[in-house]
DRENDO-1510 file (C-alpha; in Angstrom, 1 decimal, always signed):
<recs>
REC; n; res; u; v; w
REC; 1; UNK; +118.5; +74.1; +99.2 .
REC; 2; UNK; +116.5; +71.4; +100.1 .
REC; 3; UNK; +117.6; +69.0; +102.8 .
REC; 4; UNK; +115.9; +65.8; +101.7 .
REC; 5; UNK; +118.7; +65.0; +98.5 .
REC; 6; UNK; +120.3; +66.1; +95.7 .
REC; 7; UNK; +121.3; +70.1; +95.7 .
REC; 8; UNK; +121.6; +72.0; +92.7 .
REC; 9; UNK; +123.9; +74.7; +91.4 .
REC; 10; UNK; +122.4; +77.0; +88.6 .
REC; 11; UNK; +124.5; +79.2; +86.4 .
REC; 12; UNK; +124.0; +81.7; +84.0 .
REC; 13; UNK; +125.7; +83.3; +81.4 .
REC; 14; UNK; +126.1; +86.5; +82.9 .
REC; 15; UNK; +127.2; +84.5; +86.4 .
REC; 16; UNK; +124.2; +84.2; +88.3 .
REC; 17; UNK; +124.3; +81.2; +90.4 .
REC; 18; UNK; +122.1; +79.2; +92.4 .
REC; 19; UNK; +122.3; +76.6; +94.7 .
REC; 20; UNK; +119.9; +74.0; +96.0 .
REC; 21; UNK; +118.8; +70.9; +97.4 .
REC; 22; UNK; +115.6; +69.3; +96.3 .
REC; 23; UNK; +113.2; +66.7; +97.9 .
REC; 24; UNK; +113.8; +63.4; +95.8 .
REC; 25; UNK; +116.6; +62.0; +93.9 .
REC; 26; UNK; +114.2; +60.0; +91.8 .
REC; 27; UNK; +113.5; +62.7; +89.1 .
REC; 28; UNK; +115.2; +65.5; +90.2 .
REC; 29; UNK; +116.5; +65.7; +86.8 .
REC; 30; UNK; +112.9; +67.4; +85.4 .
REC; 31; UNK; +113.4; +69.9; +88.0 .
REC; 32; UNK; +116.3; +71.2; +87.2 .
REC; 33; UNK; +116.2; +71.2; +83.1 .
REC; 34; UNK; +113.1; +73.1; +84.1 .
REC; 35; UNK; +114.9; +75.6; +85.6 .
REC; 36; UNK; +118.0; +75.1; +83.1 .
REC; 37; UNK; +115.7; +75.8; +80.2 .
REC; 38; UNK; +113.7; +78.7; +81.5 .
REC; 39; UNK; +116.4; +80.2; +83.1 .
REC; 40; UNK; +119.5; +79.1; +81.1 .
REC; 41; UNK; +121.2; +78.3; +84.3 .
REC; 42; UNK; +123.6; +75.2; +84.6 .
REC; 43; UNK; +122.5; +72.8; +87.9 .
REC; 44; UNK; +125.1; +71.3; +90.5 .
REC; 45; UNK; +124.0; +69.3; +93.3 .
REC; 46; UNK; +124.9; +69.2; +96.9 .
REC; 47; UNK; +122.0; +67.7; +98.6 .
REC; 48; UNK; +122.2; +64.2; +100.5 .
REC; 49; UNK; +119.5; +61.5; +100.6 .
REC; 50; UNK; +117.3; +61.2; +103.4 .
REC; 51; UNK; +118.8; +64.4; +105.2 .
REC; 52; UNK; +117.3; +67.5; +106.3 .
REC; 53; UNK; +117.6; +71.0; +108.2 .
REC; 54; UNK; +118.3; +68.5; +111.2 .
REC; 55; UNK; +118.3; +64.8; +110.0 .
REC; 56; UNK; +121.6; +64.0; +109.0 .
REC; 57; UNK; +123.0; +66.2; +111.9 .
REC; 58; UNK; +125.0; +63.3; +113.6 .
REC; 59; UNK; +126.9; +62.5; +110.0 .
REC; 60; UNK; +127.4; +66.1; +109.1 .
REC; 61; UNK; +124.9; +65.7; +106.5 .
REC; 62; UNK; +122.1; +67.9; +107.8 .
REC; 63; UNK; +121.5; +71.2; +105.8 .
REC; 64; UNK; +124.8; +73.4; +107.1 .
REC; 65; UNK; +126.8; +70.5; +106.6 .
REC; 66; UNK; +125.3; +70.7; +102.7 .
REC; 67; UNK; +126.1; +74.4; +102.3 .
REC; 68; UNK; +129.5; +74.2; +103.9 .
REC; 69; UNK; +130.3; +71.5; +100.8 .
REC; 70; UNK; +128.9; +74.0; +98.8 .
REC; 71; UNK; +130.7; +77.4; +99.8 .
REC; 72; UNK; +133.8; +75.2; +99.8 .
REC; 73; UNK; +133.7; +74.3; +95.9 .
REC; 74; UNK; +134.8; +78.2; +95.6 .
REC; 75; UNK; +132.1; +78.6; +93.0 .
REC; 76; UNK; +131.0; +82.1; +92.9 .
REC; 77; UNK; +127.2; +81.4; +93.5 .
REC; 78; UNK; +124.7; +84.9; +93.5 .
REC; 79; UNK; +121.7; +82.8; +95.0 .
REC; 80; UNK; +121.1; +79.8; +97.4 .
REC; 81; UNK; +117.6; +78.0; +97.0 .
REC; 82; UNK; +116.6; +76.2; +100.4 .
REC; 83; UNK; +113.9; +73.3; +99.7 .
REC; 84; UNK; +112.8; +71.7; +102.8 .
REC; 85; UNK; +111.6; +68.3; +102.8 .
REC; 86; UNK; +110.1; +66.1; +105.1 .
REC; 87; UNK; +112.7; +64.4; +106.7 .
REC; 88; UNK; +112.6; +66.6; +110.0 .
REC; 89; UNK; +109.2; +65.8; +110.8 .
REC; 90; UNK; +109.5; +62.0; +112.3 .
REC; 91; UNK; +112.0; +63.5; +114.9 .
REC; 92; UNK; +112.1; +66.8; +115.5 .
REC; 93; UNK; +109.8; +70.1; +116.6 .
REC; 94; UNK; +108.6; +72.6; +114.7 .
REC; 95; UNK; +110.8; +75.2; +116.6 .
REC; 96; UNK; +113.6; +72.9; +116.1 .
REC; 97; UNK; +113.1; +73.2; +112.8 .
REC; 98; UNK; +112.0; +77.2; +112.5 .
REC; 99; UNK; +116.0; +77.3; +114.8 .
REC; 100; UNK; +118.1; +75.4; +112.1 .
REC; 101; UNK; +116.8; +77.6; +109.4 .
REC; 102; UNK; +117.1; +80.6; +110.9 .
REC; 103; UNK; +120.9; +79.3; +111.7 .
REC; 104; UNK; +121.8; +78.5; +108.0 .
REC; 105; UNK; +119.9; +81.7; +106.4 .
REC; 106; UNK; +122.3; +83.6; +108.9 .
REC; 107; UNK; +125.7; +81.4; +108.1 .
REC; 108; UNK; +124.9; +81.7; +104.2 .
REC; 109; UNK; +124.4; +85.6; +104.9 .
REC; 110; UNK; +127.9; +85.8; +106.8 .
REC; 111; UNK; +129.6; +83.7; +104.2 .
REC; 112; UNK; +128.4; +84.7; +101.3 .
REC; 113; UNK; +126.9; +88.3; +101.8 .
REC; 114; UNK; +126.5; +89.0; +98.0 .
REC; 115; UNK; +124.2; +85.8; +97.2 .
REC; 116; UNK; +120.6; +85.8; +97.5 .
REC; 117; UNK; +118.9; +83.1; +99.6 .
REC; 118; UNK; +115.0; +82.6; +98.7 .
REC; 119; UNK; +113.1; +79.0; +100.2 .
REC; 120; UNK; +110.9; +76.9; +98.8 .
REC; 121; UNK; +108.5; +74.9; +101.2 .
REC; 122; UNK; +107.8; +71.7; +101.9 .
REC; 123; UNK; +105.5; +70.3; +99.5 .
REC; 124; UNK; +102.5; +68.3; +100.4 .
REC; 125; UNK; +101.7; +64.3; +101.3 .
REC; 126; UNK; +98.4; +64.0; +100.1 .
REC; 127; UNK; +98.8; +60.2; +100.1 .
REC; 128; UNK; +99.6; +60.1; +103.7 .
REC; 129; UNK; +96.9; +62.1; +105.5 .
REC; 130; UNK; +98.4; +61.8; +109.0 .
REC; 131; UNK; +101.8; +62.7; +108.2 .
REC; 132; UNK; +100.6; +65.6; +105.6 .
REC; 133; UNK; +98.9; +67.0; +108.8 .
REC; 134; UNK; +102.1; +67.4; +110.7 .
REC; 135; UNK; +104.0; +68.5; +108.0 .
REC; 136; UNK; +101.7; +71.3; +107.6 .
REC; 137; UNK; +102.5; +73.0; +111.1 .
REC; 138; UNK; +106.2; +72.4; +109.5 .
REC; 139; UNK; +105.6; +74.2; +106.4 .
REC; 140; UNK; +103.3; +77.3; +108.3 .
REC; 141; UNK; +107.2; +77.4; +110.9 .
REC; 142; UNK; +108.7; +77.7; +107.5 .
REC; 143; UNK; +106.4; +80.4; +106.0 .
REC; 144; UNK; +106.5; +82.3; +109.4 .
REC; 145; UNK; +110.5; +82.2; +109.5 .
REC; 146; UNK; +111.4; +83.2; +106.1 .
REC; 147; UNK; +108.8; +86.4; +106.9 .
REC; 148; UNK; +110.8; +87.2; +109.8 .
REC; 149; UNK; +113.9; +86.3; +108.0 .
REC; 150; UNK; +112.8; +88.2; +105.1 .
REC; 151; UNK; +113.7; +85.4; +102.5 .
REC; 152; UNK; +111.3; +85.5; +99.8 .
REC; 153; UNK; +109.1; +81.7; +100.6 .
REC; 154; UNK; +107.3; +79.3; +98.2 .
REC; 155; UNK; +104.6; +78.2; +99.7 .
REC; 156; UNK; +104.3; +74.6; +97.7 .
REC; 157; UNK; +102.4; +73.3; +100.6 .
REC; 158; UNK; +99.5; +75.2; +99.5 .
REC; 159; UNK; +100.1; +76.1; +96.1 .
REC; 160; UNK; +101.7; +73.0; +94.3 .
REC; 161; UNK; +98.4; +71.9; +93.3 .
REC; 162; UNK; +99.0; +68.3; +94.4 .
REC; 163; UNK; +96.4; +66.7; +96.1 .
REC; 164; UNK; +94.7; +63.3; +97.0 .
REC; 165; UNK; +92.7; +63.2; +94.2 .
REC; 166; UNK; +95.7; +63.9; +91.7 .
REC; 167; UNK; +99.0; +62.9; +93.5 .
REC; 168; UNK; +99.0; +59.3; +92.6 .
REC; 169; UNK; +100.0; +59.0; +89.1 .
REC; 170; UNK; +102.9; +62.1; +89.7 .
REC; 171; UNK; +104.2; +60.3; +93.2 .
REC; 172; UNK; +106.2; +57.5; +93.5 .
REC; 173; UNK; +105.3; +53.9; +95.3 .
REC; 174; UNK; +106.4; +55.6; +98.4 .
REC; 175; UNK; +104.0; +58.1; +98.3 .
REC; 176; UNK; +106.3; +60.8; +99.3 .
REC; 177; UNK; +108.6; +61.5; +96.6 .
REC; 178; UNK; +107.5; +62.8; +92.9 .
REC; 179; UNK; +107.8; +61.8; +90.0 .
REC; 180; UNK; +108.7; +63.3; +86.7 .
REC; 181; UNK; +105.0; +64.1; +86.0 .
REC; 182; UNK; +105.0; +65.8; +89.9 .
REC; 183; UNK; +107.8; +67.7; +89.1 .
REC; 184; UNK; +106.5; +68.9; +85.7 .
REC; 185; UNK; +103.5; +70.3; +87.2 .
REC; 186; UNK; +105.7; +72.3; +89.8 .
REC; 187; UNK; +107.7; +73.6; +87.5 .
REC; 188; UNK; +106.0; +76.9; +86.4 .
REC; 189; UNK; +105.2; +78.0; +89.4 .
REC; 190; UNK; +109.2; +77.5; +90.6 .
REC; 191; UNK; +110.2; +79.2; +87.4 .
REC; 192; UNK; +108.0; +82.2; +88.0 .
REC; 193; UNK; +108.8; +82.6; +91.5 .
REC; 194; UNK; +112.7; +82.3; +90.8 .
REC; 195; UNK; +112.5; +85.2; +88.2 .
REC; 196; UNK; +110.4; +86.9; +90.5 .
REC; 197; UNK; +112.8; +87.0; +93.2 .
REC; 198; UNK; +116.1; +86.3; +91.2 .
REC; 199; UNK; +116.1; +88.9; +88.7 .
REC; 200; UNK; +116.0; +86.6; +86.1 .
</recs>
């Protein structure tokens, strides 16, 4: 799940389900035929725009409101990706944001008990050095959460390969979201790290 847009349901044939959100609405759609095709999963979304763990809290559109939509539809979903964005960062700490995940890992765990929840992190603004500092203290209050959590974590802060001297031609104008190129070059390293941790 990823609070920054669009979430994603993936299905299998054999049932396995997984839901997300994902950073950018823009071309989300590489992401999940990536995962479609590797994993030969369907994708629904839940995510919301411009939301996160806590932004969107005041409309109900922060991340619990996002699983709550989710666990609703009455879809039998094994797995729950969380995919934090960026969106947090401009008004909230770092243990305000390590608090909120914690909260939804545990309220996915009571509601659905027999789903899996893995995380992937933040990835990186290499075109916006200031903010990409902050966001990394954000990303290391993710990594440290899911360890005490023990929900498998992505580190794509680190490992997404994205950096200043490649990130413009796979981000968009607003040098935050990526594009279809970004999300290409993510891709493998998503698709290994859900079979890894999803049986798959």
């Amino acid at each position: 799940w990823a609070p920054d847009a669009p979430g994603c349901a993936l299905s299998a044939p054999n049932a396995t389900t997984v839901v997300a959100n994902e950073p950018s609405a823009l071309a989300y759609d590489a992401a999940k035929d990536a995962w479609r095709q590797a994993l030969d999963c369907t994708v629904a979304n839940y995510g919301i725009g411009g939301c996160g763990f806590l932004a969107g809290a005041a409309k109900t559109n922060d991340i619990v409101g996002q699983v709550n939509r989710a666990l609703a539809s009455k879809m039998p979903y094994d797995a729950y990706i969380l995919w934090a964005s960026t969106n947090d960062i401009n008004k909230y700490s770092v243990d305000e944001q390590n608090a909120a995940i914690e909260r939804v890992v545990l309220h996915l765990r009571a509601k659905a008990p027999q789903a899996k929840v893995v995380f992937f992190g933040s990835l990186p603004l290499p075109l916006r050095p200031k903010s990409n500092e902050k966001l990394g203290r954000f990303a290391d209050g993710q990594r440290q959460t899911c360890a005490k959590l023990g929900v498998p974590y992505l580190d794509l802060f680190n490992k997404s390969g994205i950096t200043a001297e490649n990130a413009a031609p796979l981000t968009c104008p607003d040098k935050t979201h990526l594009k279809a190129e970004g999300y290409a070059k993510i891709k493998d390293l998503q698709v290994e790290f859900l079979r890894k941790n999803l049986g798959k």
